[in-house]
C-alpha positions in Angstrom: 0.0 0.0 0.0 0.8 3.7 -0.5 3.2 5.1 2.4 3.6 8.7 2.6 6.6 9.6 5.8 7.0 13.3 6.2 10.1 14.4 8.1 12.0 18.0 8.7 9.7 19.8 10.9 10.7 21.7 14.4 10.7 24.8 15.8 13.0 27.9 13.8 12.7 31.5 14.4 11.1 34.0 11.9 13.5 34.8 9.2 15.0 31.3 9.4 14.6 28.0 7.0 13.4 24.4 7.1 13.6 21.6 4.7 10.9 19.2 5.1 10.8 15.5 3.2 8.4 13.1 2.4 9.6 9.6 1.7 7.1 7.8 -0.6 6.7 4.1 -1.2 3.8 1.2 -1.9 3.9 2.4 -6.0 5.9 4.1 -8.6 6.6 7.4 -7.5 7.7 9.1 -10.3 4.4 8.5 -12.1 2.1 11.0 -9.4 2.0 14.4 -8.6 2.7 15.5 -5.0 1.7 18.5 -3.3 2.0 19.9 0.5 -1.1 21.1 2.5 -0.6 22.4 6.3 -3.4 23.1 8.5 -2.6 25.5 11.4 -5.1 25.2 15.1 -8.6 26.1 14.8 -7.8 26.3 10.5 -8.9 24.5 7.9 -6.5 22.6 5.6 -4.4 24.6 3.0 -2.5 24.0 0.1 0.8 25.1 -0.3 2.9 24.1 -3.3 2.4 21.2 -5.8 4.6 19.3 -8.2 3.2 17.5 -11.3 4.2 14.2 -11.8 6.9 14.9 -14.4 8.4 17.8 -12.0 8.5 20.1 -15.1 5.4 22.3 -13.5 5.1 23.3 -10.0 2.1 25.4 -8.4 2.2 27.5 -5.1 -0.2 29.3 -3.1 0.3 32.9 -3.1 1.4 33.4 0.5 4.0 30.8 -0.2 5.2 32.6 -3.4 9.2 34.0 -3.2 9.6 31.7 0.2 9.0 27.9 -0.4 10.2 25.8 -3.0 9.1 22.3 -4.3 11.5 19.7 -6.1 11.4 15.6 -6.3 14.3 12.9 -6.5 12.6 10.3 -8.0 15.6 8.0 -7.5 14.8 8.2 -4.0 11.2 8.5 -4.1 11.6 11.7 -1.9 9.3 15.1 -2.5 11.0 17.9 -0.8 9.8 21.5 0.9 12.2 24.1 1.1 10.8 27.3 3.6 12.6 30.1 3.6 12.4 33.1 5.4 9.9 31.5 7.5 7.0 33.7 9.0 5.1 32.9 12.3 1.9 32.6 9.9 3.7 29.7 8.6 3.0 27.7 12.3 1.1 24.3 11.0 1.1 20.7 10.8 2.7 20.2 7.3 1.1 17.2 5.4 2.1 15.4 2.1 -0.4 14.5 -0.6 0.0 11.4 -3.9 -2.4 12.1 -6.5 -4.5 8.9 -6.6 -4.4 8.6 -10.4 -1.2 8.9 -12.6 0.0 11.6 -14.6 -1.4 14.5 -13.4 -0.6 18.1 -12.7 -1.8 18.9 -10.0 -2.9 17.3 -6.8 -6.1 18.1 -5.0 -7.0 18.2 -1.4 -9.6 15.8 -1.3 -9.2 12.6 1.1 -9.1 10.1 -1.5 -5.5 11.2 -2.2 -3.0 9.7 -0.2 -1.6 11.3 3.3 1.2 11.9 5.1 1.0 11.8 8.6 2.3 15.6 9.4 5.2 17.2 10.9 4.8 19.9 12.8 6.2 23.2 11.8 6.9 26.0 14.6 7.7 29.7 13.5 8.3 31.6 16.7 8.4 35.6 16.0 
């Protein structure tokens, strides 16, 4: 079966960086798009940044724009999150998404994706 492992989160200070990974396995990887979605307390789920299954298109949302960066090694079946000049707005449990069918773009937030189980991400200001 699909297993999606998230890994990276902590605490940082605002200004600072993180790099958060998700190890994938259960199918081929390189054939799905993958995406990150973080939900902060009392807030619904969000997207953040996408990565089509190809890698040649990525997507972000528009408070992520300039700051985070999406990339994939499908040798090692790895999707990565780089955050840069974190902001305490960025505080969330970070979750990775697989695209349920192949080749796609993009990858939706809708449940019958497949889920990491979250990291936590800390921005203290």
């Amino acid at each position: 079966q699909v297993q999606l492992v998230e890994s990276g989160g902590g605490l940082v200070q605002a200004g600072g960086s993180l790099r958060l990974s998700c190890a994938a396995s259960g199918r081929t990887f390189s054939n799905y798009a993958m995406g990150w979605f973080r939900q902060a307390p009392g807030k619904e789920r969000e997207f953040v940044i996408g990565i089509s299954w190809s890698g040649v298109t990525t997507y972000y949302a528009d408070s992520v724009k300039g700051r985070f960066t999406v990339s994939r090694d499908n040798a090692k079946n790895t999707m990565y999150l780089q955050m840069n000049s974190l902001k305490p707005e960025d505080t969330a449990v970070y979750y990775c998404a697989q695209a349920r069918a192949p080749h796609t773009i993009v990858v939706s937030g809708d449940a019958s994706n497949y889920w990491g189980q979250g990291t936590q991400v800390t921005i203290s200001s």
